[in-house]
C-alpha positions in Angstrom: 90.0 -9.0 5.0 93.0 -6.5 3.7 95.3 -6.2 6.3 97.4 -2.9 5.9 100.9 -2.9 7.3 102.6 0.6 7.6 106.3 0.8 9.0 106.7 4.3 10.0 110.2 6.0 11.3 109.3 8.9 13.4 112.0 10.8 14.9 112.2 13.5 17.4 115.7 14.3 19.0 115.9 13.3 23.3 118.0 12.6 25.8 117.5 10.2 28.9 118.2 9.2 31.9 114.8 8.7 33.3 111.5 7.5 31.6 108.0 8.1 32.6 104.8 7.2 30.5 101.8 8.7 29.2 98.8 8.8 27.0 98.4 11.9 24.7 95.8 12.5 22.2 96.6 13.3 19.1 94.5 14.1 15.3 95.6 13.6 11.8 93.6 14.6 8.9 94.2 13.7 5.4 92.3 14.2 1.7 90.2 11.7 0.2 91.6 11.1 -3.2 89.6 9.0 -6.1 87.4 7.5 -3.3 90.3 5.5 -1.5 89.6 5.7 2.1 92.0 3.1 2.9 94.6 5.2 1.8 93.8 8.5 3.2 93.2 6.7 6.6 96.9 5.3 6.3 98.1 9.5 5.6 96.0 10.3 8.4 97.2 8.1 10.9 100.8 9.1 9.9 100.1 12.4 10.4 99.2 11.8 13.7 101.4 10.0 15.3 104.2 12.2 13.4 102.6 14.9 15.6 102.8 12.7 19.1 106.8 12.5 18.4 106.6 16.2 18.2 104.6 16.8 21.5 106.5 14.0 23.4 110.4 14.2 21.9 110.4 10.3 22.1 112.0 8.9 19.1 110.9 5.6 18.0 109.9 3.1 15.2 106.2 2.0 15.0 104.6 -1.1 13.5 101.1 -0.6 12.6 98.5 -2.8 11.3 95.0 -1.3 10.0 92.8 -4.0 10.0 88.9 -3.1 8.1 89.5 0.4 9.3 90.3 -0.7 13.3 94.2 -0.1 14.5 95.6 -2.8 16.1 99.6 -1.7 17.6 102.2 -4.3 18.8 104.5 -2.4 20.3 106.9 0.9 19.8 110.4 0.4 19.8 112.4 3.6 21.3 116.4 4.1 20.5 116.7 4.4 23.9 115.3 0.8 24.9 111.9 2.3 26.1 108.8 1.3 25.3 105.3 2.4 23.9 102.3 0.1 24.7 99.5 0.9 22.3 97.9 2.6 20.3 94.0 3.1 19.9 91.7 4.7 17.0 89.4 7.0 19.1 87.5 8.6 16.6 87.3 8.2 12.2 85.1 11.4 11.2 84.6 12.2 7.2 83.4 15.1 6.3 83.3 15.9 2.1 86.8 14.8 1.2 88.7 14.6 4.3 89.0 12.3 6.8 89.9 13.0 10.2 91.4 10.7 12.9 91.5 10.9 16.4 93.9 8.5 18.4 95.4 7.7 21.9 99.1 7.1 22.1 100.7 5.3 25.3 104.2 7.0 24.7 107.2 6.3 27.0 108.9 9.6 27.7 112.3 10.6 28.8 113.3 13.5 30.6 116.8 12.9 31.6 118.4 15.9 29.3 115.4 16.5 27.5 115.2 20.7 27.0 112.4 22.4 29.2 109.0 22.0 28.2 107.7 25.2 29.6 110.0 26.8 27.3 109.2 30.5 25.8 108.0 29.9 22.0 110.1 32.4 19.6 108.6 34.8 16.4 110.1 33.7 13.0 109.8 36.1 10.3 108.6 34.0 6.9 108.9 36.3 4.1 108.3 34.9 0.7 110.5 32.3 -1.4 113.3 33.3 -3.9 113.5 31.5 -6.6 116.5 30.8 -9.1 114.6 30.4 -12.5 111.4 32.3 -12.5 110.6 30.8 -16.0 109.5 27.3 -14.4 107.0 29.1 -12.7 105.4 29.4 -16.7 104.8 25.0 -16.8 101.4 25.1 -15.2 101.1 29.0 -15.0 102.0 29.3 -11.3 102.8 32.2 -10.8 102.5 33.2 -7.5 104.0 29.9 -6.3 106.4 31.5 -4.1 103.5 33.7 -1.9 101.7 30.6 -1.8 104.2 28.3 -0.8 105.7 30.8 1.6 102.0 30.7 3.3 101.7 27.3 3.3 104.9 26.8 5.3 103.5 29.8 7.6 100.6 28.1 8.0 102.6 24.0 8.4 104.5 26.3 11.2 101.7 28.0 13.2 100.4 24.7 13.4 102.8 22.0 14.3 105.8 23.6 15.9 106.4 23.3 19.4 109.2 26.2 19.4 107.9 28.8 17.4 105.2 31.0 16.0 105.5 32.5 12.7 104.9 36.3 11.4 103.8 35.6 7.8 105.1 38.4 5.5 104.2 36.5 1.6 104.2 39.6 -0.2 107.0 40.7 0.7 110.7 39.3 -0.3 114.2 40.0 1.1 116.1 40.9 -2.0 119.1 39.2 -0.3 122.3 38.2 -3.2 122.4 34.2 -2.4 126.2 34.7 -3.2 126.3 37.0 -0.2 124.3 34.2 2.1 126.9 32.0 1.1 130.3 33.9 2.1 131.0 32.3 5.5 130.1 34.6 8.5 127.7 36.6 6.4 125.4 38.4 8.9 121.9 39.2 8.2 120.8 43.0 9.2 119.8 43.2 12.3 116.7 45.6 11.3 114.8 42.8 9.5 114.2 41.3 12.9 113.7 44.5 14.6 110.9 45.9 12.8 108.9 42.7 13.3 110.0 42.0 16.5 110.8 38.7 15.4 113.2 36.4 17.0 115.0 34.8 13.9 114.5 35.5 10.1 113.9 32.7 7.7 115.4 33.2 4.2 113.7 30.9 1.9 114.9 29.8 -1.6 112.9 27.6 -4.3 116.1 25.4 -6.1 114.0 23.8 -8.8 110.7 23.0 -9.6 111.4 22.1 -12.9 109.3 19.3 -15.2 110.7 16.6 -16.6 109.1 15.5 -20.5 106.3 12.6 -19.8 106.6 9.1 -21.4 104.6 7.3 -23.9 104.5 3.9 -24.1 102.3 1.5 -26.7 102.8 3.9 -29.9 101.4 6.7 -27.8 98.2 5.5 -27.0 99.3 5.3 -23.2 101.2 8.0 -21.5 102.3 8.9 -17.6 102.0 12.2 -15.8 105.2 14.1 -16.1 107.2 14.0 -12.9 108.1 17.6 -11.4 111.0 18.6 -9.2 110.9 20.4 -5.6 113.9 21.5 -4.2 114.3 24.0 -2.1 116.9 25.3 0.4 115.8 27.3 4.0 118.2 29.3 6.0 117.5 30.4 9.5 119.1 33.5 11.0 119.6 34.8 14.4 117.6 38.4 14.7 119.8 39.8 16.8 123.4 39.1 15.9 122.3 37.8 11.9 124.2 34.5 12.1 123.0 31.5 10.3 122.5 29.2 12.8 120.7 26.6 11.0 120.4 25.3 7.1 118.7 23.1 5.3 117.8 21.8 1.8 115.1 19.3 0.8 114.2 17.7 -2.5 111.4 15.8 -3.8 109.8 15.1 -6.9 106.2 13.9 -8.0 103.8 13.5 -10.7 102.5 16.4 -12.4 98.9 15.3 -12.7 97.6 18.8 -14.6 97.4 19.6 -18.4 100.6 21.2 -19.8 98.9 24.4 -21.0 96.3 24.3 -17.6 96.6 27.3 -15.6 97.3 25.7 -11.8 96.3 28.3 -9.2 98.8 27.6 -5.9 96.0 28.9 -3.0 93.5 26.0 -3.9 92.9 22.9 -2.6 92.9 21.4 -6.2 96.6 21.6 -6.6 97.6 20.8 -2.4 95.3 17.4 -2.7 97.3 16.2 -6.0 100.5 14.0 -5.9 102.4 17.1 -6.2 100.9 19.5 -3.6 101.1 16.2 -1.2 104.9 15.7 -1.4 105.3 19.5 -0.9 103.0 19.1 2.4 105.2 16.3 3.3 108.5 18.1 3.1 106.9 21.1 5.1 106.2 18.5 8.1 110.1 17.7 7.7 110.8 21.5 8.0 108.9 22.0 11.1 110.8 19.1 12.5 114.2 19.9 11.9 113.5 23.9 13.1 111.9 23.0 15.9 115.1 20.5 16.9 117.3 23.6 16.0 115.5 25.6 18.7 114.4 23.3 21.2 117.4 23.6 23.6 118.4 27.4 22.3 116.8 30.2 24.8 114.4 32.4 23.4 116.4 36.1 23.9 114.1 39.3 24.0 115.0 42.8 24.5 114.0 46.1 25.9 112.1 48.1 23.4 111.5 51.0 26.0 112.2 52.1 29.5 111.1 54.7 32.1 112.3 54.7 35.4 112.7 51.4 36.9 110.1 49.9 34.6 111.1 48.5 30.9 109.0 46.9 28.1 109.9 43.9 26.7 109.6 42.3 23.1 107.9 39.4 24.0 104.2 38.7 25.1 101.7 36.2 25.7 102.5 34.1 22.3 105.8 33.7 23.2 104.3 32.2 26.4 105.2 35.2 28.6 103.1 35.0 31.9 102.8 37.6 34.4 105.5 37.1 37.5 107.7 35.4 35.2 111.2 37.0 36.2 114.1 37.8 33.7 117.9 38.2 33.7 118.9 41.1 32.3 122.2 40.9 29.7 123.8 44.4 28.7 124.5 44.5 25.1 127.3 46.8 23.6 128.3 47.5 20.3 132.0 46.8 19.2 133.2 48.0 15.7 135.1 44.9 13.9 137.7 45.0 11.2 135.2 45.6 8.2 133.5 48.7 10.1 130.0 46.2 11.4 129.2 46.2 14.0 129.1 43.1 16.5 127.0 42.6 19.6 128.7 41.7 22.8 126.6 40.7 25.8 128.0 41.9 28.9 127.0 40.3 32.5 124.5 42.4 34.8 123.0 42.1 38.2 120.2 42.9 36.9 116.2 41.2 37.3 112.8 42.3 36.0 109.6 40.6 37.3 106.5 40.6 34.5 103.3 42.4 35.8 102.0 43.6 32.3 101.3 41.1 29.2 99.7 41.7 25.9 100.3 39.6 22.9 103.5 40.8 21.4 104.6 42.1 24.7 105.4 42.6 28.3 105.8 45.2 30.7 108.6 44.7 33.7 109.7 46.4 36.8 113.3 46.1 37.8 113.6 44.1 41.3 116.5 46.0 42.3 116.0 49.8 41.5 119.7 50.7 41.6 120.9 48.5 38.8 118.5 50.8 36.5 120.5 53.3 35.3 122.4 50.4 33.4 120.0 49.4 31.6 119.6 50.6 27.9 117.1 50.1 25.2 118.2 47.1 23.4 119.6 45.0 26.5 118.5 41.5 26.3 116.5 39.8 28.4 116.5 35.7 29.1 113.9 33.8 30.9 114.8 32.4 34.5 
C-alpha cells in the first residue's frame, strides 16, 4: 500500500474574534498525464481545497494522507488557533483524461473582522498581455500566446474569484508606454473603464518566456527537456480615478516538453496539460488569490450613467450582485483641475439615497428616496452599497 503524504499551505487573508464551523463542498479537477492517476488525484485534491480557503477566508495548513485512492485528514491547523475537523472524498469521477473530485471540508470560520460576504462583485477589464520581446514568442511558434494567455486568466477569474467578474477583451491591447506605468502617481484614463463599464482595468505584461539550451548527458545519447521561463507582472487600476491600487509579478519556469521547430498552438489542451501549461495554470490560481485579497474589503463604487427626474440608472446589475430594494448612498463627484492640467475626482458628501426597483445584467434602475435632493445629482455621481 503507497501511502501519499501532501503538505499543502493554503492561505486566504481573515480576521477574528469569533469562530463558527461548517462543512462546504467543494470540486477539483485535474488532467490525467501518462496514465498516473495517483498523481492527478493529488492536483485534484489541491485544487479543491485551494478553492474551500477561497469560499471560507480561513487560512490554514493541511496534512493530507491519500491512502489507495481514500483521504484520510488529521486535522487543520488555522494561524489563528482554530480548528478544521476532517476532510472526506465524496465523489472520484474520470472521464477521458480528467479526473474530477468531489470533497466535504469541515472548516472553522472566523468572522470577527472578516469583510462582508454579501459583498457586490466588481467588472475587471482583461485586455490582452504586452509583452517585452516578441521574438520568444518564435521558440515553439506561439504566436498568439498573449490572446491566449489573456483568456485563460479571464477564464481562471470568472471561475474562482469571489470579488470579481471579468470582461474578456483578448484582441484588444492597451498600447500603454510601461515607462509611463512606472512614473509614480501615473493615472490610467478614466475612458478605458467607462466604455466597458468596468470597475478596475488590468494591465497585463508577459516579462519573459524565454528558453533556456537543454542538456545532454552520456555523449548525447540522453538529453532533458529544455526548461522555459514565465514571468510576468499584472497591474490593477482603479476605473474611476486610474490609480494603481494593486501590483504584482510572478515567475516560474518548467520543462519545455515540445520539439524545438514544433509549432505549439496556445488554445489547446495539448500545450495547458504539459509541464509548462500546468505551472502557468498554477500561477493564474495565485493571481486570483491575491486580486481577490486586494478587493475583498474595498467597496465596489458604481455610477449614474443616466437620469430623469427622480429616477437614475446605475452601472451595475445583477452580476455585480445588485438585487432589487437594495438601497445606495449617493457621493457627488466634481472635477478639480491639478497642477499638470488632469483632472482629479473629488467625492463630495450628499444626503442623497436611491432604492433598486429595476435590474438587468449590467445594470440597475433607481428612484431617489428623497425627491428634493435630485436636482444634485449629475450623471457620473457615484453610488456605494448600504
Amino acid at each position: 500500500m503507497k501511502i501519499i503524504l501532501a503538505i499543502i499551505l493554503l492561505s486566504f487573508i481573515t480576521y477574528s474574534s469569533s469562530i463558527s464551523a461548517a462543512w462546504i463542498v467543494v470540486k477539483g479537477q485535474a488532467n490525467i498525464v501518462d496514465g498516473n492517476i495517483s498523481k492527478a488525484r493529488e492536483d485534484a485534491i489541491e485544487q479543491a481545497l485551494t478553492y474551500a480557503t477561497l469560499k471560507n477566508g480561513a487560512n490554514f495548513t493541511s496534512t493530507q494522507k491519500v491512502l489507495n485512492g481514500q483521504l484520510v485528514q488529521d486535522s487543520f491547523s488555522l494561524t489563528n488557533q482554530a480548528q478544521a475537523n476532517r476532510v472526506e472524498l465524496v465523489n472520484e469521477l474520470i472521464e477521458g483524461q480528467k479526473l474530477t473530485v468531489m470533497l466535504r471540508v469541515d472548516v472553522m470560520e472566523s468572522k470577527g473582522l472578516q469583510c462582508d460576504s454579501q459583498q457586490l462583485k466588481a467588472a475587471i477589464l482583461v485586455p490582452q498581455f504586452l509583452i517585452q520581446d516578441r521574438a520568444q514568442l518564435r521558440y515553439g511558434n506561439i504566436g498568439f500566446f498573449e490572446k491566449d494567455l489573456s483568456q485563460r486568466l479571464g477564464d481562471a477569474l470568472q471561475a474562482q474569484s469571489l470579488t470579481s467578474f471579468v470582461h474578456i477583451h483578448a484582441d484588444e491591447r492597451l498600447d500603454v508606454e510601461q515607462a509611463l506605468v512606472d512614473i509614480r502617481g501615473y493615472r490610467l484614463p478614466s475612458w478605458l473603464s467607462e466604455i466597458t463599464d468596468s470597475q478596475y482595468v488590468l494591465l497585463p505584461e508577459i516579462i519573459d518566456i524565454s528558453t533556456d539550451p537543454a542538456e545532454s548527458q552520456m555523449l548525447g545519447l540522453w538529453h532533458s527537456d529544455p526548461i522555459r521561463q514565465f514571468h510576468i507582472r499584472l497591474s490593477l487600476y482603479h476605473g474611476i480615478s486610474g490609480e494603481q491600487i494593486w501590483s504584482q509579478s510572478y515567475i516560474t519556469s518548467s520543462p519545455w516538453e515540445f520539439e524545438r521547430q514544433e509549432t505549439v498552438l496556445s488554445n489547446h489542451h495539448r500545450f495547458w496539460a504539459s509541464a509548462y501549461g500546468k505551472s502557468i495554470d498554477k500561477v493564474l490560481a495565485n493571481v486570483v488569490e491575491d486580486i481577490d485579497s486586494s478587493l475583498s474589503c474595498r467597496p465596489v463604487l458604481g455610477q449614474i450613467i443616466a437620469k430623469q427626474h427622480d429616477r437614475v440608472i446605475l452601472n451595475l446589475g445583477r452580476r455585480h450582485g445588485i438585487r432589487v430594494g437594495d438601497k445606495f448612498q449617493l457621493v457627488l463627484q466634481q472635477n478639480f483641475t491639478d497642477r499638470f492640467d488632469k483632472m482629479r475626482a473629488v467625492a463630495g458628501k450628499s444626503p442623497a439615497e436611491i432604492r433598486i426597483d429595476q435590474v438587468t445584467e449590467k445594470t440597475a434602475t433607481a428612484i431617489l428616496v428623497d425627491r428634493n435632493a435630485s436636482y444634485n445629482v449629475q450623471i457620473n455621481d457615484l453610488a456605494i452599497k448600504m
